[in-house]
Backbone as CSV, one residue per row, in Angstrom:
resi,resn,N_x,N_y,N_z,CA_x,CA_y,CA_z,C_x,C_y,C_z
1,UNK,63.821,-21.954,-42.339,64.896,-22.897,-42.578,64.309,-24.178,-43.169
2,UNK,64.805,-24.494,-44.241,64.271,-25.903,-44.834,64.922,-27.168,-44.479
3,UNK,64.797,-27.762,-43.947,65.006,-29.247,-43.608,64.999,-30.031,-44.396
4,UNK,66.673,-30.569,-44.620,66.742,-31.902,-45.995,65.854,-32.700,-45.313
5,UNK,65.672,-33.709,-46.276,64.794,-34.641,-46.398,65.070,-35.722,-45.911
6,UNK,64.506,-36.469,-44.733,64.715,-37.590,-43.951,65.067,-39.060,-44.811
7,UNK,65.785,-40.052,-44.476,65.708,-41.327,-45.214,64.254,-41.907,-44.832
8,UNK,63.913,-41.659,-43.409,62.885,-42.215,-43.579,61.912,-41.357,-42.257
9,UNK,61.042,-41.605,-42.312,59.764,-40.786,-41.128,59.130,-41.992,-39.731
10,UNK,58.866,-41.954,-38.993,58.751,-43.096,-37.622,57.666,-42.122,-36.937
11,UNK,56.619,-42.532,-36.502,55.217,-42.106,-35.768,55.448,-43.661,-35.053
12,UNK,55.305,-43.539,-33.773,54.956,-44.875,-33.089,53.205,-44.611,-32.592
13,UNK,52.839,-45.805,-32.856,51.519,-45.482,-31.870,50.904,-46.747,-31.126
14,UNK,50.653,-46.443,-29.747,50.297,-47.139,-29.046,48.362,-47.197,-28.252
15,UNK,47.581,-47.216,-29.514,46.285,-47.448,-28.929,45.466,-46.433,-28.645
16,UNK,46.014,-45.030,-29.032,45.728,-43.751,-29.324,46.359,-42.992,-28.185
17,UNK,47.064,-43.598,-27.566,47.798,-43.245,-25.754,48.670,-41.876,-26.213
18,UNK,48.422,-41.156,-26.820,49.677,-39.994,-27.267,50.969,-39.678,-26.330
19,UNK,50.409,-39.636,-24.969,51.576,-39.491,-23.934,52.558,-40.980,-23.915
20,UNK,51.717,-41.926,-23.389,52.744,-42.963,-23.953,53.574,-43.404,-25.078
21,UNK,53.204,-43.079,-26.466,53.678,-42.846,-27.550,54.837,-41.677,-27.550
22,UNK,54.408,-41.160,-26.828,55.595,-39.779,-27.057,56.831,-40.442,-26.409
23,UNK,56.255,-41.033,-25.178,57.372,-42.117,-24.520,58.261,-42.979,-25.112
24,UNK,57.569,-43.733,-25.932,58.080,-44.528,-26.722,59.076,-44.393,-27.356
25,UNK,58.417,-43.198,-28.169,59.024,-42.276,-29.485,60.414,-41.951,-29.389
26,UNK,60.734,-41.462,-27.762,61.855,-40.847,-27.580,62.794,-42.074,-27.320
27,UNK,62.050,-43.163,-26.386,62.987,-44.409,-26.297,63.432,-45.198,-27.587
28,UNK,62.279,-45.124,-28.639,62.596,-45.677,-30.346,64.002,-44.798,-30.651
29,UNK,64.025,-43.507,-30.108,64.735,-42.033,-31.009,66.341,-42.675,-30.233
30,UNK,65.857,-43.065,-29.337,67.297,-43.538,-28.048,68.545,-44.693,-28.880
31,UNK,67.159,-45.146,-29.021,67.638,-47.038,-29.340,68.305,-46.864,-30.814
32,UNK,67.671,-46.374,-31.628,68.252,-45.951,-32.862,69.291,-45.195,-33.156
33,UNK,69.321,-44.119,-32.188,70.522,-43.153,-32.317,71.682,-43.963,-32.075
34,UNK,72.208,-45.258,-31.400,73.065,-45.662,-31.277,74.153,-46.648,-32.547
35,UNK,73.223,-46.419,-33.592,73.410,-47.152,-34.651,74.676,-46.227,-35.263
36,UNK,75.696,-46.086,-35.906,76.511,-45.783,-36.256,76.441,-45.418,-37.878
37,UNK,76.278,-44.238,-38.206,75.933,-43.777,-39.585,74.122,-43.203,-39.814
38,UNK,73.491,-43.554,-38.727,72.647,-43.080,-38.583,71.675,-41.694,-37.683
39,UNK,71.230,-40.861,-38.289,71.547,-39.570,-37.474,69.612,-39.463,-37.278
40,UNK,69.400,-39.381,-35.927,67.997,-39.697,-35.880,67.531,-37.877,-34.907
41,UNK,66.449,-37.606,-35.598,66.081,-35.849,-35.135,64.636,-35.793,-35.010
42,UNK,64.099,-35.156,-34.335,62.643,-34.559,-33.585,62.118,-33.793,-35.097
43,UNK,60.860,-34.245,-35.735,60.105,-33.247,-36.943,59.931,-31.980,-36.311
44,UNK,59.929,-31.393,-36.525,59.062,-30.406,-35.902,57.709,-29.861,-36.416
45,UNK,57.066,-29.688,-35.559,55.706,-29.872,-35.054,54.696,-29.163,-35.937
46,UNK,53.700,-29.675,-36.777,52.851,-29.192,-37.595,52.172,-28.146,-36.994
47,UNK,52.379,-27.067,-38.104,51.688,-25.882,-37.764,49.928,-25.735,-37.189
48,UNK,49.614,-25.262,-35.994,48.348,-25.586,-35.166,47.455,-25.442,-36.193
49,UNK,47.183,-24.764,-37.471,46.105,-24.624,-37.888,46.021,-26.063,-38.698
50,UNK,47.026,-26.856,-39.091,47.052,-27.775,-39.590,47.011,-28.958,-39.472
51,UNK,45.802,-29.846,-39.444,45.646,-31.012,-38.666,45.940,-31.216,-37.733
52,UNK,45.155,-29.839,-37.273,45.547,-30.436,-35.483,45.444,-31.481,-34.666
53,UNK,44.340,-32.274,-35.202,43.777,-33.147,-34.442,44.686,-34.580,-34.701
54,UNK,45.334,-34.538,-35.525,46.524,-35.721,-35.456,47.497,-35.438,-35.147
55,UNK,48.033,-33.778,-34.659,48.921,-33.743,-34.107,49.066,-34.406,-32.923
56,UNK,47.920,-34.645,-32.353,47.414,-34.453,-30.618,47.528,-35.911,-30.580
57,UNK,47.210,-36.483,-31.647,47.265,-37.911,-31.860,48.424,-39.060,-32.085
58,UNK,48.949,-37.774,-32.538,50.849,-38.287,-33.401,51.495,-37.117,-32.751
59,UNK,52.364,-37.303,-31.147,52.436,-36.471,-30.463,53.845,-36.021,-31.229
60,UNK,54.759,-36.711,-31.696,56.199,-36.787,-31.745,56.262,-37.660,-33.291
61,UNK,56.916,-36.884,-34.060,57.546,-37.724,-35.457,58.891,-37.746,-35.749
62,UNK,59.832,-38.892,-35.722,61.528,-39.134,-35.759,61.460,-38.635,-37.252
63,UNK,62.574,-38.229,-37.383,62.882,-38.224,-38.899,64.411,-38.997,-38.569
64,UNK,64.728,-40.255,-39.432,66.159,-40.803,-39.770,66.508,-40.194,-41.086
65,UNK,68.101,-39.948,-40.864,68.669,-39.490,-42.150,70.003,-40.772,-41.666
66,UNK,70.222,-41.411,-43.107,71.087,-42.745,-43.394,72.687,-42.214,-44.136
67,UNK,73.581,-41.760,-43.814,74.484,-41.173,-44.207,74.584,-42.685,-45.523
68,UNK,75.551,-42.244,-46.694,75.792,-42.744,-47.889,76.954,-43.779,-47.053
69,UNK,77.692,-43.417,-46.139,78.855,-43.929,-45.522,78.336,-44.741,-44.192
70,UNK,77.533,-45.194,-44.310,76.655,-45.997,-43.018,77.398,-47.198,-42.930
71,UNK,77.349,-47.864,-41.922,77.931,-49.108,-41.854,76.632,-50.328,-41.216
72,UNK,75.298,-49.346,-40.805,74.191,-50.218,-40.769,73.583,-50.211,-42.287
73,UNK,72.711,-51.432,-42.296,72.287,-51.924,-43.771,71.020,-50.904,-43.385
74,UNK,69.960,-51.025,-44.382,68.446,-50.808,-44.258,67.924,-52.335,-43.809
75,UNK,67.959,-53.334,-44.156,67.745,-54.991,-43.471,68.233,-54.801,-41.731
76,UNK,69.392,-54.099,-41.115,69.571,-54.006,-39.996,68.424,-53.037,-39.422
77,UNK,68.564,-51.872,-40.012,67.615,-50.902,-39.359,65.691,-51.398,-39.408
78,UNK,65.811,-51.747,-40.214,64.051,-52.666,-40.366,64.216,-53.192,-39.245
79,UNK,64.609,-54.603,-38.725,65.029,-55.417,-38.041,65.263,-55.119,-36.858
80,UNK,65.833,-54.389,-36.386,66.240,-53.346,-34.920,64.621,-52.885,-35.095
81,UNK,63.690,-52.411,-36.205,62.921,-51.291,-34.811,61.510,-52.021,-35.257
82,UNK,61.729,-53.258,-35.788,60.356,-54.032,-35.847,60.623,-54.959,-34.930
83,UNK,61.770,-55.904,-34.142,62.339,-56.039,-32.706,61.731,-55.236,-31.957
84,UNK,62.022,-54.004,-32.115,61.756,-52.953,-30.826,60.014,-53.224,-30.522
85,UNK,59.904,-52.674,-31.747,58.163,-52.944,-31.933,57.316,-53.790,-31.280
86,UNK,57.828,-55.056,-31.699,56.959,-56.339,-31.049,57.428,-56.568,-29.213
87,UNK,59.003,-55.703,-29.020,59.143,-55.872,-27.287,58.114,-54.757,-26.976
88,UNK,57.840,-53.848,-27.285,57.369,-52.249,-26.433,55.919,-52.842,-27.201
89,UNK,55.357,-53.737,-27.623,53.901,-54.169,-28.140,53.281,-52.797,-28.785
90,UNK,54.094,-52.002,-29.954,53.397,-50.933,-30.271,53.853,-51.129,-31.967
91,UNK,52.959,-50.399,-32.381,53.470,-49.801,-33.988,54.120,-49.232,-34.474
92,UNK,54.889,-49.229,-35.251,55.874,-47.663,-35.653,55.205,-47.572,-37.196
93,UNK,54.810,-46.474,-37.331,54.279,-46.286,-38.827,55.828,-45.255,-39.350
94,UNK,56.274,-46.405,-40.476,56.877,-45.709,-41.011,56.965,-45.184,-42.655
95,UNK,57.600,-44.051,-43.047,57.083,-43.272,-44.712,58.373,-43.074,-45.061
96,UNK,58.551,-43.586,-46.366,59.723,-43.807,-46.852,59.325,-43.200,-47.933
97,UNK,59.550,-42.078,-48.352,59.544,-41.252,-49.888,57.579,-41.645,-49.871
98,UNK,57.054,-41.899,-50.740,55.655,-42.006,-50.771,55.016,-43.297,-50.223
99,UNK,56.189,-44.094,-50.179,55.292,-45.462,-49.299,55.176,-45.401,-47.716
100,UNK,54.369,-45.886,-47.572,53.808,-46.348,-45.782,53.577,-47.333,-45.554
101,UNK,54.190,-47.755,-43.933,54.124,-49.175,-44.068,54.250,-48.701,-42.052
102,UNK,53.499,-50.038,-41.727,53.398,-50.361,-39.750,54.333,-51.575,-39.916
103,UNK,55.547,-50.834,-39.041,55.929,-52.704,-38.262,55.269,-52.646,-36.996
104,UNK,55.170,-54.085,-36.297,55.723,-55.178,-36.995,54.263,-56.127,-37.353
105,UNK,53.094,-55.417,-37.478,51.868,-56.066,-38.284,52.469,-56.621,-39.533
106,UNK,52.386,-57.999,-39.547,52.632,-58.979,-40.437,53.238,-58.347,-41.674
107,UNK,54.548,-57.945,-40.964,55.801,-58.012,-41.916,56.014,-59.081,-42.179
108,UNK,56.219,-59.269,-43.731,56.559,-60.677,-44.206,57.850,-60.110,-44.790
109,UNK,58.778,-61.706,-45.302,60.243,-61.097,-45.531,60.122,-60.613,-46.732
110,UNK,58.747,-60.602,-48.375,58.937,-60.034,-49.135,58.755,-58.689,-48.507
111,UNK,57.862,-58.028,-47.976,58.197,-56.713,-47.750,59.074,-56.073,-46.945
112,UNK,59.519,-56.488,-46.589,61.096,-56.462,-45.360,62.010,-56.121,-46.511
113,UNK,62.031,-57.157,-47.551,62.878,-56.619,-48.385,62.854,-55.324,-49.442
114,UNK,61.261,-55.308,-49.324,60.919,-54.152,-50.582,61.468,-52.599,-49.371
115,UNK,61.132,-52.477,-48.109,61.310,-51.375,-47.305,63.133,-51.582,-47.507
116,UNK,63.398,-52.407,-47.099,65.264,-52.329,-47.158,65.892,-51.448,-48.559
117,UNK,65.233,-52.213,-49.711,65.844,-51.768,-51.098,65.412,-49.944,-50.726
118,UNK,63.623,-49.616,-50.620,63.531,-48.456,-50.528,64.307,-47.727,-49.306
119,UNK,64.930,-48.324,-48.329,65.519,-47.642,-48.192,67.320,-47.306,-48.614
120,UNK,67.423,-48.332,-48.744,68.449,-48.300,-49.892,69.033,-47.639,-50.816
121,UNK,67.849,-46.860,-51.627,67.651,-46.072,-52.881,67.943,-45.144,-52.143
122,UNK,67.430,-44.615,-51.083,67.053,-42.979,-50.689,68.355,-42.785,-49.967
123,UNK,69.335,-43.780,-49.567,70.462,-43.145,-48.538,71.406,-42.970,-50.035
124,UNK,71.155,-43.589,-51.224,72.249,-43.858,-52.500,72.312,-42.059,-52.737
């Protein structure tokens, strides 16, 4: 079964803690799901022969998909989980089509805005 393609990808990581991260992950997956137009789902899990060793590392990966009919912005959703970020003192590495980017390590508002537009593009 092929899986459309996420608006965007979320790895949290907390200090290499994988169990706590997985924690996180699901409370990030919690906090987000409540957003309205936004539909947040579990990756599923890289095949064992395949980098295993960051699986073990990157216990859990969100995939968000941004319906076209959303009533949250991409500026809201940045904002909500680089908030989240700096309360739970962890990282969220997130991949938006080919870019990568950690909140909330010195997000500045030009790139706040460049992640918003990209995500922007990808829910259009």
């Amino acid at each position: 079964m092929n899986d459309p393609e996420p608006t965007l990808e979320l790895r949290v990581r907390r200090g290499g803690n994988a169990v706590l991260a997985e924690r996180l992950t699901r409370a990030l997956h919690a906090e987000l799901n409540e957003f309205e137009g936004v539909m947040m789902r579990y990756a599923p899990p890289a095949p064992a022969g395949e980098n295993a060793k960051s699986a073990v590392a990157e216990a859990v990966t969100l995939w968000a998909f941004l319906s076209t009919a959303a009533t949250v912005t991409g500026t809201v959703l940045v904002q909500a989980i680089k908030t989240w970020a700096e309360a739970k003192r962890c990282t969220v590495h997130l991949t938006i089509g080919d870019a990568e980017i950690e909140l909330p390590q010195g997000l500045d508002d030009a790139q706040e805005r460049v992640i918003t537009r990209l995500l922007e593009e990808r829910r259009s």
